[in-house]
C-alpha positions as CSV (number, residue, x, y, z in Angstrom):
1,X,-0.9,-15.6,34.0
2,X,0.4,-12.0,33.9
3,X,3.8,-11.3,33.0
4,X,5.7,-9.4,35.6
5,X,8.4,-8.1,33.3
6,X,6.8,-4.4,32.4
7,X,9.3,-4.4,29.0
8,X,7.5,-7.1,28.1
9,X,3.8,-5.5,28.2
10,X,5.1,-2.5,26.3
11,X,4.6,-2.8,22.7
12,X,7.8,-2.7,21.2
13,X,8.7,-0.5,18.0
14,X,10.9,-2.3,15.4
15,X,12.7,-2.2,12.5
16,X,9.8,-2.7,10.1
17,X,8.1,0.0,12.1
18,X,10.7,2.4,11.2
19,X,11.3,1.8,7.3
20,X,7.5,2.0,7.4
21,X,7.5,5.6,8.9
22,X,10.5,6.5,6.7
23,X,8.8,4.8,3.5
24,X,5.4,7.1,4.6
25,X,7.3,10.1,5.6
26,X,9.4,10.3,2.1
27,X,6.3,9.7,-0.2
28,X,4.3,13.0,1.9
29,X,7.1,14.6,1.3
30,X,7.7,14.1,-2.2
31,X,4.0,14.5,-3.0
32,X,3.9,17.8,-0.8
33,X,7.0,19.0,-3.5
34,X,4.9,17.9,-6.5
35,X,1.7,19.4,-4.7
36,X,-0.1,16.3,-5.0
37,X,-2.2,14.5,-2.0
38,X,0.2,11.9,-0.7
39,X,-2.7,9.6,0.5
40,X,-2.8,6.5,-1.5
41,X,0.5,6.5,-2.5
42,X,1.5,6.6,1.7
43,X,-1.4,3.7,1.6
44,X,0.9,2.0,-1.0
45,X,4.0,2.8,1.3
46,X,2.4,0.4,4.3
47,X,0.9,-2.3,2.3
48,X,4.2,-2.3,0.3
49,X,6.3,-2.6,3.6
50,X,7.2,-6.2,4.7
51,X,9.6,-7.7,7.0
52,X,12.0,-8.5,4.2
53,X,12.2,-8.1,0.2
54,X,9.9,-10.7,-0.9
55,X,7.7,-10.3,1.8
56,X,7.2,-6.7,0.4
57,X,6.9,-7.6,-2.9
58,X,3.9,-10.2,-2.2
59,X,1.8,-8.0,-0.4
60,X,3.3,-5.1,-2.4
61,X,2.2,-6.6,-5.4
62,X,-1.4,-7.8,-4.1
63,X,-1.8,-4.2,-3.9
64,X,-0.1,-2.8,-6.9
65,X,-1.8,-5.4,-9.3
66,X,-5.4,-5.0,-7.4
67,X,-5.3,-1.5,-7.8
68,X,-4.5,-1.5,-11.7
69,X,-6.5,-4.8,-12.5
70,X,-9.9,-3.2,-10.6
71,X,-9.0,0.3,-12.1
72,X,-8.9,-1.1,-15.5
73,X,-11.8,-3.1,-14.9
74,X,-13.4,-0.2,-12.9
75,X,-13.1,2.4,-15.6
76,X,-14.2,0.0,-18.3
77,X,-17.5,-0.9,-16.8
78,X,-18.5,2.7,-15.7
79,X,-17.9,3.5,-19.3
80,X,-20.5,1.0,-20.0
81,X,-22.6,2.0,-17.2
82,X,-22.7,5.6,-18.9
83,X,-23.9,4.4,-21.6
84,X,-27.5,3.1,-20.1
85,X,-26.7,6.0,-17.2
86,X,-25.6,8.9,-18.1
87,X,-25.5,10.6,-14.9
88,X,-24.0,8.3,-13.4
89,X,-26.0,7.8,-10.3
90,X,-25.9,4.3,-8.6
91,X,-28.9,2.7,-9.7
92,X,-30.5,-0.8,-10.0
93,X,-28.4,-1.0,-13.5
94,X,-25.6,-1.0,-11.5
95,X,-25.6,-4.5,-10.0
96,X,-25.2,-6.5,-12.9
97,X,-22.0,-4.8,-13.9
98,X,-20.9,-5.0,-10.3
99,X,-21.3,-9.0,-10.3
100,X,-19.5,-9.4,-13.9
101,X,-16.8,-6.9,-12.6
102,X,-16.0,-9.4,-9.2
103,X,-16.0,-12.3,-11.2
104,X,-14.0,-11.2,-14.1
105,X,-11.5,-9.6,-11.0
106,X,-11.1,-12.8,-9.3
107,X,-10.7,-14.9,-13.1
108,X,-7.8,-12.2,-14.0
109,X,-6.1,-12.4,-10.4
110,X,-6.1,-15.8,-10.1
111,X,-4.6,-16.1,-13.7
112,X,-1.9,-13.7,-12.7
113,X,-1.4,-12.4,-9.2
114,X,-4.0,-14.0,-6.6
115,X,-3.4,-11.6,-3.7
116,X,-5.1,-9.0,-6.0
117,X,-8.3,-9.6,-5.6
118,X,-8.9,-7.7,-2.0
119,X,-7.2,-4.4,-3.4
120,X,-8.7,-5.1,-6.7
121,X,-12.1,-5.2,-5.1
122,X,-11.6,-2.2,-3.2
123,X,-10.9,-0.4,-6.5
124,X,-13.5,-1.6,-8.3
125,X,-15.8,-0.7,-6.0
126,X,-15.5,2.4,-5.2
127,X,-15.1,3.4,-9.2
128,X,-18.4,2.1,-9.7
129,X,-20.5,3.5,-6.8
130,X,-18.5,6.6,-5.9
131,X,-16.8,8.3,-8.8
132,X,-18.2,11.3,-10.7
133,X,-18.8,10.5,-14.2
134,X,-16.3,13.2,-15.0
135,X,-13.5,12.3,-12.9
136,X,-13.4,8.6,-12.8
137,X,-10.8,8.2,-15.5
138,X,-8.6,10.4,-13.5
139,X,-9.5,9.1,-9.8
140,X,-8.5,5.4,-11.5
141,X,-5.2,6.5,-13.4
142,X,-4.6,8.8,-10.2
143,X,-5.2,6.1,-7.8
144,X,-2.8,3.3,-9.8
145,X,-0.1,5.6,-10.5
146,X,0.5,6.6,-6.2
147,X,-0.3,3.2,-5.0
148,X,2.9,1.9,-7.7
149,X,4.5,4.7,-6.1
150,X,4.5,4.4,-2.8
151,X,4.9,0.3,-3.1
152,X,8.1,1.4,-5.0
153,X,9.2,3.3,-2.2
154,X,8.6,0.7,0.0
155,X,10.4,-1.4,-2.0
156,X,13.5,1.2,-2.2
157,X,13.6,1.5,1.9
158,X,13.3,-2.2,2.3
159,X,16.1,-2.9,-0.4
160,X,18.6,-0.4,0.8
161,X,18.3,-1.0,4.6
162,X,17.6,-4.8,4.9
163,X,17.3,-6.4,8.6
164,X,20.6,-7.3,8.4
165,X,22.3,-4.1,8.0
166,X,20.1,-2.2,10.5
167,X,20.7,-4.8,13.2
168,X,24.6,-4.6,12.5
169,X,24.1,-0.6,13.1
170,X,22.0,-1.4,15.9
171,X,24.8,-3.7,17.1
172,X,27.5,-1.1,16.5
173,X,25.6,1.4,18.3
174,X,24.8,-0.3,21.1
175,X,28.6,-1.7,21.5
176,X,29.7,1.9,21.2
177,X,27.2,3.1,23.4
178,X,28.7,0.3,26.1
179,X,32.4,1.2,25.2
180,X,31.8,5.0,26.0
181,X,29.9,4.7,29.2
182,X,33.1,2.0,30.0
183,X,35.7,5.0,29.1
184,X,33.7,7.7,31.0
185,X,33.5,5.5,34.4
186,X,37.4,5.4,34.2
């Protein structure tokens, strides 16, 4: 069955679209002011955006609590992996801590925030097999303090310009809009 209508087929851009390129846009910006690299906290920005307040803060906060519960975790077994590998490089040794690190991720998020675990993963993860022994303190403080931010912005777009209020613009515009092509075909 194909749809006729060609508005239809057209993928439509929406209000969440929007907040989620303003929420985006003023994270760059404020990390291009601080001279910081905007990337995870942007990342934050989308995974924080939702189609209304809670949804945001759910999958806000699955990535806001990932992110600090596999940092913590993260940093706390590389420390320990330094100590039987001190350079660092991913070796056999490495699985063991990996395992404990998933489990104990998965035990702490279900005890406290259960959409955590993906993010937390992630995290995890990459702290173990990719960070430099002398940076992986600061990649994991880095990493938790953008991703809060750009959730919170997220959060701040979402709160100030709910649905509601930008479909009563959009409904204001478009009235006006109708009104003054009306008074200019007079």
């Amino acid at each position: 069955m194909s749809d006729s209508n060609p508005r239809r087929m057209m993928p439509r851009v929406g209000f969440r679209n929007l907040k989620t390129a303003l929420s985006t846009t003023l994270c760059a910006a404020l990390y291009l002011i601080i001279g910081r690299n905007p990337a995870f906290a942007c990342i934050g920005a989308v995974f924080g955006m939702g189609t209304d307040m809670p949804n945001s803060r759910l999958h806000g906060g699955n990535r806001f609590f990932g992110t600090i519960i596999g940092g913590l975790l993260g940093m706390g077994l590389f420390r320990l992996y330094l100590l039987i590998q001190p350079d660092g490089a991913a070796t056999w040794k490495l699985l063991p801590l990996l395992a404990v690190g998933m489990i104990v991720l998965v035990v702490i998020s279900d005890l406290f925030w259960p959409g955590a675990v993906q993010p937390g993963g992630v995290v995890l993860s990459i702290l173990l097999y990719k960070s430099p022994p002398d940076t992986y303190i600061s990649y994991a403080l880095n990493r938790m303090v953008d991703t809060g931010i750009g959730v919170a912005m997220s959060l701040l777009v979402n709160y100030l310009l709910p649905r509601e209020r930008l479909e009563a613009w959009a409904a204001r515009l478009r009235g006006q809009d109708e009104e003054s092509l009306l008074s200019r075909d007079r």
